[in-house]
C-alpha positions in Angstrom: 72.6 -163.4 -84.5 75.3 -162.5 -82.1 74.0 -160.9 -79.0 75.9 -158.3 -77.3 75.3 -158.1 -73.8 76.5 -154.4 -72.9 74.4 -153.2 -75.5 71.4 -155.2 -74.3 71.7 -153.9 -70.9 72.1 -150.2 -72.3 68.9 -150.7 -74.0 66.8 -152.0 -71.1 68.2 -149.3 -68.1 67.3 -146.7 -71.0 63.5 -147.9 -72.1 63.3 -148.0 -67.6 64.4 -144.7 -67.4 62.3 -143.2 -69.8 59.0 -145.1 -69.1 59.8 -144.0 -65.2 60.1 -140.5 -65.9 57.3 -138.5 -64.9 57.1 -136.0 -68.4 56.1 -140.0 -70.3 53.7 -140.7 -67.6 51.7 -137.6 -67.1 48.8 -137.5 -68.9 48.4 -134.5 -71.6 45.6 -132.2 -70.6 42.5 -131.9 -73.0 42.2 -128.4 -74.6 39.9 -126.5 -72.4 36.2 -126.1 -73.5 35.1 -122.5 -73.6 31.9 -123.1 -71.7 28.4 -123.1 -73.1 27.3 -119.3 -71.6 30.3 -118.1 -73.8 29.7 -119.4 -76.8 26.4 -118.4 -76.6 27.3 -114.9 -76.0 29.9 -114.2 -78.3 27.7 -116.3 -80.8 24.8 -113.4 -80.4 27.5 -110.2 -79.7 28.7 -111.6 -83.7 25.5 -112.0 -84.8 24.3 -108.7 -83.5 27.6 -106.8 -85.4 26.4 -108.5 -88.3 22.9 -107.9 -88.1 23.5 -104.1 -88.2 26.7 -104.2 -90.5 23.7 -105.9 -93.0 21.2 -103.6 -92.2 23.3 -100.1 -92.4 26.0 -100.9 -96.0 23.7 -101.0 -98.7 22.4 -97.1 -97.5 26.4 -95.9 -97.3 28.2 -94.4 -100.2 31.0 -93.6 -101.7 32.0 -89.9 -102.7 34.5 -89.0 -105.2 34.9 -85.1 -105.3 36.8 -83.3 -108.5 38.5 -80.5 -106.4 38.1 -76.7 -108.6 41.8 -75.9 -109.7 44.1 -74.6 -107.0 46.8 -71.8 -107.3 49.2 -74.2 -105.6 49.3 -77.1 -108.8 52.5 -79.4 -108.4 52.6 -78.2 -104.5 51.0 -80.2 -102.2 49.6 -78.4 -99.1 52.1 -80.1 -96.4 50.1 -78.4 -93.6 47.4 -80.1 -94.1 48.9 -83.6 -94.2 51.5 -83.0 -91.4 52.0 -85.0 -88.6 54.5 -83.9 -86.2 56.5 -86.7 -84.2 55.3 -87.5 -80.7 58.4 -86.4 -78.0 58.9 -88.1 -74.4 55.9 -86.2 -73.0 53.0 -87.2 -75.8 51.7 -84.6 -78.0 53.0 -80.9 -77.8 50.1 -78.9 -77.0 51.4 -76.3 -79.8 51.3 -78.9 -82.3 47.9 -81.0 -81.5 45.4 -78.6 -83.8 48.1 -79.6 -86.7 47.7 -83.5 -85.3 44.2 -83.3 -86.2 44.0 -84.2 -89.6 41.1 -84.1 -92.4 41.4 -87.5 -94.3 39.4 -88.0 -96.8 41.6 -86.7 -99.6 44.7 -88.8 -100.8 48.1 -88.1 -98.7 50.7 -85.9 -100.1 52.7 -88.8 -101.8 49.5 -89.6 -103.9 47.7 -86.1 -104.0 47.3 -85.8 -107.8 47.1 -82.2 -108.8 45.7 -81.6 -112.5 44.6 -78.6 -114.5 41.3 -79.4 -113.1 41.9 -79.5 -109.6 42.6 -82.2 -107.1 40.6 -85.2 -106.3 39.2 -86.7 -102.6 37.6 -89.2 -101.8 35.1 -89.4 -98.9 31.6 -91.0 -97.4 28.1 -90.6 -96.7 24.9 -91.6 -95.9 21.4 -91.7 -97.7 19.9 -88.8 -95.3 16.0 -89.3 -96.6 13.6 -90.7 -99.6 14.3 -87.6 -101.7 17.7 -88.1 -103.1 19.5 -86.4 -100.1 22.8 -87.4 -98.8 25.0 -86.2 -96.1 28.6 -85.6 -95.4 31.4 -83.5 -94.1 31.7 -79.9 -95.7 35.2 -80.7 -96.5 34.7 -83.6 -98.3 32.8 -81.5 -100.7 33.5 -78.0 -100.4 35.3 -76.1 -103.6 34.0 -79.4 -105.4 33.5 -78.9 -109.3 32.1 -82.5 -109.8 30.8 -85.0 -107.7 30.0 -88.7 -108.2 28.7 -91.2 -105.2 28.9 -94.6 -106.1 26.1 -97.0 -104.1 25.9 -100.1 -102.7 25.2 -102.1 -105.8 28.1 -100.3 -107.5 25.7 -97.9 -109.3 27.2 -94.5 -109.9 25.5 -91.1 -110.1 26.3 -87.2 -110.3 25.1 -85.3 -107.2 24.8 -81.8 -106.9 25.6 -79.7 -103.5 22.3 -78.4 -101.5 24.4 -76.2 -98.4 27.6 -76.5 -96.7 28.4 -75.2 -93.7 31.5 -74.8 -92.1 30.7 -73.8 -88.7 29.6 -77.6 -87.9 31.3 -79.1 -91.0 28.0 -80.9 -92.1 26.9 -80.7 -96.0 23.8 -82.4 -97.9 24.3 -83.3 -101.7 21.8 -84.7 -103.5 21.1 -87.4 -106.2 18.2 -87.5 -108.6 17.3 -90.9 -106.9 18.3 -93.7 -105.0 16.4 -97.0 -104.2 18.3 -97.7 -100.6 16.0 -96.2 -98.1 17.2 -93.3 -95.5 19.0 -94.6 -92.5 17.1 -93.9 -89.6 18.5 -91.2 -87.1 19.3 -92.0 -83.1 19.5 -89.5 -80.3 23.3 -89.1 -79.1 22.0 -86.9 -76.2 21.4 -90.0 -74.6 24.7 -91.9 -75.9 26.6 -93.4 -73.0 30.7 -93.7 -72.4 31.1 -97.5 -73.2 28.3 -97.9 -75.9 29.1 -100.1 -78.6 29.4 -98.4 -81.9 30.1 -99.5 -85.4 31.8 -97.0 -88.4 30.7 -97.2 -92.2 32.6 -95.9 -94.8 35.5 -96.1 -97.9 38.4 -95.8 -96.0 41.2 -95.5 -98.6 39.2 -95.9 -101.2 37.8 -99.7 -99.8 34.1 -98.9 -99.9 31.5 -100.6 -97.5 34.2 -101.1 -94.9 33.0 -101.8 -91.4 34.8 -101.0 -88.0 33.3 -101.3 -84.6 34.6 -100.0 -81.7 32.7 -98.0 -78.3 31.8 -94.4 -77.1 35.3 -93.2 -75.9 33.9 -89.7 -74.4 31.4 -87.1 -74.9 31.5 -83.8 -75.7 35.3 -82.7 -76.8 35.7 -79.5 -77.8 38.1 -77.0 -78.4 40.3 -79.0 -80.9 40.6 -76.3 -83.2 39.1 -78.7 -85.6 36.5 -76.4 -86.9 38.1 -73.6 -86.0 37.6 -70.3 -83.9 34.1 -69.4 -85.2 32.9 -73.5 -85.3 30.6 -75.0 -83.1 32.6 -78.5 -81.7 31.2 -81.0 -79.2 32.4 -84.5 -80.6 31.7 -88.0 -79.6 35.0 -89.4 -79.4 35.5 -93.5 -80.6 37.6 -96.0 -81.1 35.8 -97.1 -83.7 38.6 -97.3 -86.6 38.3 -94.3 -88.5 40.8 -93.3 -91.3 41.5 -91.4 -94.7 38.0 -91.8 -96.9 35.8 -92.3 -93.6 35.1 -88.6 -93.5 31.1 -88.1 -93.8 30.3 -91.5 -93.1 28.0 -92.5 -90.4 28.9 -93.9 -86.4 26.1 -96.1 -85.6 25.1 -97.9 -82.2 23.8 -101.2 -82.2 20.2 -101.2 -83.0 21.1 -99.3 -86.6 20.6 -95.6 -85.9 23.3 -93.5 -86.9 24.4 -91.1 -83.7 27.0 -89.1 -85.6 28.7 -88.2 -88.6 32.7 -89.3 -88.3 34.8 -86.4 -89.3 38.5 -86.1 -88.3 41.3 -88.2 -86.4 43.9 -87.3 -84.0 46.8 -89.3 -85.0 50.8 -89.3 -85.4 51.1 -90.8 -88.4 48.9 -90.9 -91.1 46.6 -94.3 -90.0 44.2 -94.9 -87.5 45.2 -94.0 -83.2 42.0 -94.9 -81.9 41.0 -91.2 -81.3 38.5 -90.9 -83.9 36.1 -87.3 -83.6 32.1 -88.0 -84.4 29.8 -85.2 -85.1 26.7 -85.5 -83.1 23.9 -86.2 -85.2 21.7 -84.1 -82.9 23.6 -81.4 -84.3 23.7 -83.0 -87.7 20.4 -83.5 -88.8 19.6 -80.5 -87.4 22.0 -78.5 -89.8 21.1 -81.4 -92.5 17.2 -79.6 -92.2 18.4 -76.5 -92.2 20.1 -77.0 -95.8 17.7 -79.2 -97.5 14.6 -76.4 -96.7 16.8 -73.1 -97.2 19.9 -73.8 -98.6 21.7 -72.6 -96.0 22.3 -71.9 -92.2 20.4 -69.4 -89.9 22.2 -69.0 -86.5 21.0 -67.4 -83.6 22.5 -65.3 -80.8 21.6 -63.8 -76.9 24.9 -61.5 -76.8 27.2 -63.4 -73.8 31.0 -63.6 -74.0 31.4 -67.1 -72.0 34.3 -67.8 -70.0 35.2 -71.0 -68.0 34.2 -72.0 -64.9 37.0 -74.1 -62.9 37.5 -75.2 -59.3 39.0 -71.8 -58.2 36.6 -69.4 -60.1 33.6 -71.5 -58.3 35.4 -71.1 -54.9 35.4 -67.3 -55.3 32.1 -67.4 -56.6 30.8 -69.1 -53.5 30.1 -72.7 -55.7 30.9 -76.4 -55.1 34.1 -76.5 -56.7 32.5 -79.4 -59.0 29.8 -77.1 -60.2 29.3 -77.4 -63.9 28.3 -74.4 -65.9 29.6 -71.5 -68.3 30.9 -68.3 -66.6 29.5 -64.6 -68.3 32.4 -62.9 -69.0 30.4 -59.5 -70.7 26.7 -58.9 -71.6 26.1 -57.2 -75.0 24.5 -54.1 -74.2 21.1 -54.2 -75.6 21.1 -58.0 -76.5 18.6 -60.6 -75.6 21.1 -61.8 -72.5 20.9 -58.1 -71.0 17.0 -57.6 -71.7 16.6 -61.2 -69.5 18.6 -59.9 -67.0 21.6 -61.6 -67.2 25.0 -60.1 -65.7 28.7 -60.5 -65.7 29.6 -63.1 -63.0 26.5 -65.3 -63.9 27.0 -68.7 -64.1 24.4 -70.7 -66.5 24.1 -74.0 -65.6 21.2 -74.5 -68.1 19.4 -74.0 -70.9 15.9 -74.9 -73.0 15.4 -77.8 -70.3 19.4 -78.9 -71.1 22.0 -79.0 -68.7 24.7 -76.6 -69.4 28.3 -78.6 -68.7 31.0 -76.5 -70.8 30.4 -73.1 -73.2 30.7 -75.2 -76.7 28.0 -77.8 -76.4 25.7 -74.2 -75.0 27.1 -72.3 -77.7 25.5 -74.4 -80.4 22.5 -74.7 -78.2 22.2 -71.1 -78.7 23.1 -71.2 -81.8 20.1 -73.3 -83.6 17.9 -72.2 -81.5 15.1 -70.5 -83.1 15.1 -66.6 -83.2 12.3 -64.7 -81.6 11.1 -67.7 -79.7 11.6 -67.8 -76.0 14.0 -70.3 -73.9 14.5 -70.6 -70.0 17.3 -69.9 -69.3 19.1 -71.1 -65.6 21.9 -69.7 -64.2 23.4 -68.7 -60.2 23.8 -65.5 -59.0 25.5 -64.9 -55.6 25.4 -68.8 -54.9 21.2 -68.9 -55.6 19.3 -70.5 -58.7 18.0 -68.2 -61.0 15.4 -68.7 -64.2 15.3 -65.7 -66.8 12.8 -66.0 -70.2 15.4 -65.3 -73.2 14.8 -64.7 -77.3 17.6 -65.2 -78.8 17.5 -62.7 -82.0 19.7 -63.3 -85.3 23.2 -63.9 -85.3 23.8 -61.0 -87.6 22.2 -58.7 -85.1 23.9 -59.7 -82.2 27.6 -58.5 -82.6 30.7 -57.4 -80.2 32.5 -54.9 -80.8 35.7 -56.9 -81.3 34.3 -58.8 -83.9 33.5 -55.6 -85.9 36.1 -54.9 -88.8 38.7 -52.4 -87.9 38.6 -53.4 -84.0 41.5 -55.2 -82.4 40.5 -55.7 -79.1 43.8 -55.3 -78.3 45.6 -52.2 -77.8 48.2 -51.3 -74.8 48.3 -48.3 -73.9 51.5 -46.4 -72.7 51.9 -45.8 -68.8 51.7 -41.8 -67.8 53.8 -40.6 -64.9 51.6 -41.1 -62.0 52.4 -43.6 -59.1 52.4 -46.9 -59.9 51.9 -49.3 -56.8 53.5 -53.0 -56.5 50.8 -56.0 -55.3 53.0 -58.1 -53.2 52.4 -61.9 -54.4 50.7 -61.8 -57.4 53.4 -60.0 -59.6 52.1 -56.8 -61.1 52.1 -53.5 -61.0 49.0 -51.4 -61.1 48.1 -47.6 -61.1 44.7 -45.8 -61.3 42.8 -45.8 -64.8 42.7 -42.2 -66.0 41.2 -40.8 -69.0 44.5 -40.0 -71.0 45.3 -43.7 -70.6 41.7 -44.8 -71.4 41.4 -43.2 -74.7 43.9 -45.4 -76.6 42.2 -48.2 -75.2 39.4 -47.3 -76.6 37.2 -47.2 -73.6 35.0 -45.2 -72.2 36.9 -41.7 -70.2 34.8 -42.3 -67.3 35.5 -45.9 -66.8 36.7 -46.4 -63.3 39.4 -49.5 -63.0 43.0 -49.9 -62.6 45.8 -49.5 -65.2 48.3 -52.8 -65.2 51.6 -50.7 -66.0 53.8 -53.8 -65.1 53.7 -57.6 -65.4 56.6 -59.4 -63.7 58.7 -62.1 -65.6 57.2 -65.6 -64.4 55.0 -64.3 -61.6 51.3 -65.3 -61.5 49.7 -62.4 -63.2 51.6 -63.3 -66.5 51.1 -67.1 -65.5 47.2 -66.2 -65.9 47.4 -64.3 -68.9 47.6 -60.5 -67.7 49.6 -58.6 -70.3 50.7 -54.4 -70.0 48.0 -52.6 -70.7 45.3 -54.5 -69.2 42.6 -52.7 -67.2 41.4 -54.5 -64.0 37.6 -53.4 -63.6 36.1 -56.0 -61.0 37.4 -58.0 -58.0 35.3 -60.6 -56.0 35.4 -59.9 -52.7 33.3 -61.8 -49.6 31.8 -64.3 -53.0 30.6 -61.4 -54.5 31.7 -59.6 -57.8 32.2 -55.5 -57.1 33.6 -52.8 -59.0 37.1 -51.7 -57.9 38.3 -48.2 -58.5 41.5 -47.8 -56.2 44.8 -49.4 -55.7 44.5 -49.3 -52.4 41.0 -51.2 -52.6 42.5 -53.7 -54.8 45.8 -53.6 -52.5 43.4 -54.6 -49.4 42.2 -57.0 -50.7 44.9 -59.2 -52.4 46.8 -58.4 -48.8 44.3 -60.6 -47.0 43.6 -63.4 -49.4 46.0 -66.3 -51.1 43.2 -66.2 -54.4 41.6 -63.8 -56.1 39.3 -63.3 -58.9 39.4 -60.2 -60.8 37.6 -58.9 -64.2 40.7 -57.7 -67.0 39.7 -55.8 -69.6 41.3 -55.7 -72.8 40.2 -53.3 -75.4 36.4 -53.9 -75.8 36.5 -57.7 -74.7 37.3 -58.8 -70.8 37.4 -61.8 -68.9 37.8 -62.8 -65.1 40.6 -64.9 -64.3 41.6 -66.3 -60.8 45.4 -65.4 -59.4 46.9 -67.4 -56.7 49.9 -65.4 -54.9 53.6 -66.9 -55.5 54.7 -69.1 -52.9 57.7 -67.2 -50.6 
């Protein structure tokens, strides 16, 4: 064969260049070994997930609910199943009690509505040894027929015990189950962090598990529950989504710490804002039901405000002071009996701190009537202890809450002179009788008349409307009835911040102004 020498000396500069280049001659790294500590402990974190995922399943079910007919058949309720698109700034404020959806029953493009009603779909968990099972009161209220389906597949009618729709916790209950109760954990002492795990059906895929940790304690005010509900959720990550509803949040050594219960979400699927029921306040509802049927609440008669950094300044507190503020006393109630007064901070309650007014209205709330509880609160920057008995709620009532009262109703301005409080916005004018009497209060009430509200100045900032009476003013850290303008003039004159008491109908509230900046 014919050798060609060009090509021969090609061949050999190009096998040099290549053995000499330095990617052919470096060595290729092994694959780095994750070392022995963490395999270990992701081995046990994985065995511990699946530890509890075995231990908790076989006591979750599944709830199918047949809805009783509706009188909107063919029209699903869009409300309900609304989620308005996020803008620039995140969620509108305006829009986040429609963002927090109920999932458990089908989405509007599936929601099947029949002669007989509609049907959901939700979870729960074996509550005790007697047949009893709990869940959200909107998985199963208006329910006509209900079936849970167990861990084996077995399937079996259940029968509602109590709802109640103040906490959104209902028991059902089966003629018998052989999976034992699971066993009930104390989220007082659940920390931001904890590992949790969520059981349920979501979209109809029963014995799901999700795991996630405690994102934060006590939300409230999410108009989830509504006006007259008692919220303080445990907030997770946890994956929580349509058919989760009533199923149990556990931690890691099995004990369920809540029942799951809505999401806060822009679409229709999971966030990782999921809203937990404590089961402090579940189970105790849960007893409630199973021995009466139903849900006694109590009350000590005190219209709570909030307690913020400026309100604890005036007040003559650490700004970071914790508590609920007494707006009003009920007179005659159990608060007014133990001494309590408008101004009062309470700070605790039964041996519990007292942090923010939801969390203490429950704690009020279930507390037993007739029985005394210490109550702690500060007056004029001291700690204070009162002995209180809360009496039944239906016993304890405001007058706004009565039928017929507004608690609302301005008042037209008489021709006497009406004096302007540099700063703060509004004008003001003394409370007289004539002007009292449409406001339904009393004709010897002594306060000041808020004739006029200026157009983006702070008293309409803070809420103060026409109409409003101004009853109180803290002055010097103390809270002290004021009767003149020129009182009230004096005072506002010398002071960047003040606290007043308005009075609105039969309800009032204090609120903090801060004069406009010149």
């Amino acid at each position: 064969m014919k050798r060609n020498p060009l090509g021969w000396a090609a061949l050999v500069v190009a096998s040099a260049a290549l053995v000499s280049s330095a990617g052919f001659l470096r060595p290729i790294p092994a694959a780095p070994k994750v070392p022995l500590e963490g395999q270990q402990a992701a081995k046990a974190l994985s065995d511990a997930y699946a530890a509890v995922a075995e231990f908790v399943r076989p006591s979750v079910v599944q709830i199918a609910v047949q809805k009783k007919a509706s009188g909107m058949r063919g029209v699903p309720n869009s409300r309900r199943f609304q989620f308005p698109p996020r803008g620039n700034d995140g969620v509108n404020p305006r829009d986040f009690e429609d963002m927090l959806r109920r999932f458990f029953e089908p989405g509007p493009e599936k929601e099947q509505f029949t002669p007989r009603g509609a049907m959901g779909v939700g979870s729960g968990f074996v509550y005790d040894n007697h047949g009893h099972i709990v869940t959200n009161n909107h998985v199963v209220e208006n329910a006509e027929k209900i079936e849970v389906t167990f861990y084996d597949g077995v399937k079996a009618s259940a029968k509602v015990v109590g709802t109640d729709n103040k906490t959104d916790v209902a028991v059902i209950k089966v003629d018998n189950t052989s999976f034992p109760a699971l066993p009930k954990g104390d989220s007082t002492k659940l920390r931001v962090g904890e590992l949790v795990m969520a059981v349920g059906s979501p979209f109809n895929l029963s014995q799901s598990v999700t795991t996630g940790i405690i994102s934060a304690l006590e939300r409230n005010n999410l108009g989830i529950i509504g006006d007259q509900g008692y919220e303080s959720f445990i907030q997770t990550d946890a994956a929580i989504n349509r058919g989760n509803s009533g199923g149990p949040l556990v931690n890691m050594n099995g004990e369920v710490i809540g029942i799951n219960a809505a999401i806060f979400t822009g679409s229709t699927g999971n966030d990782g804002i999921g809203f937990t029921i404590p089961m402090k306040i579940a189970s105790g509802v849960a007893d409630m039901l199973i021995k009466d049927g139903k849900v006694r609440y109590a009350r000590v008669g005190i219209a709570l405000g909030s307690l913020d950094a400026a309100a604890a300044r005036q007040l003559g507190l650490d700004e970071n002071t914790k508590g609920v503020l007494v707006n009003d006393v009920l007179a005659g109630s159990p608060a007014e009996k133990a001494g309590i007064k408008s101004g009062d901070v309470i700070v605790g309650f039964d041996g519990e701190k007292v942090n923010e007014g939801s969390s203490f209205r429950y704690k009020v709330a279930t507390s037993e009537p007739g029985k005394p509880y210490e109550l702690v609160y500060l007056r004029d920057g001291k700690r204070r202890t009162a002995s209180i008995v809360p009496a039944p709620a239906e016993k304890v009532v405001f007058d706004t809450e009565r039928e017929g009262k507004e608690g609302e109703k301005p008042a037209e301005p008489v021709a006497t002179a009406k004096t302007s409080i540099e700063g703060f916005g509004l004008e003001m004018q003394p409370l007289t009788p004539e002007l009292a009497k449409p406001l339904e209060l009393p004709p010897a009430l002594k306060g000041l008349f808020v004739s006029s509200v200026k157009e983006g100045g702070p008293a309409e900032a803070a809420g103060i409307q026409e109409g409003d009476v101004i009853t109180k003013i803290v002055r010097d850290k103390k809270i002290q009835p004021v009767g003149s303008v020129k009182e009230f003039q004096s005072a506002a004159s010398h002071a960047d911040e003040i606290m007043i008491y308005v009075q609105r109908g039969t309800a009032g509230r204090y609120l903090t102004l801060s004069k406009a900046a010149k």
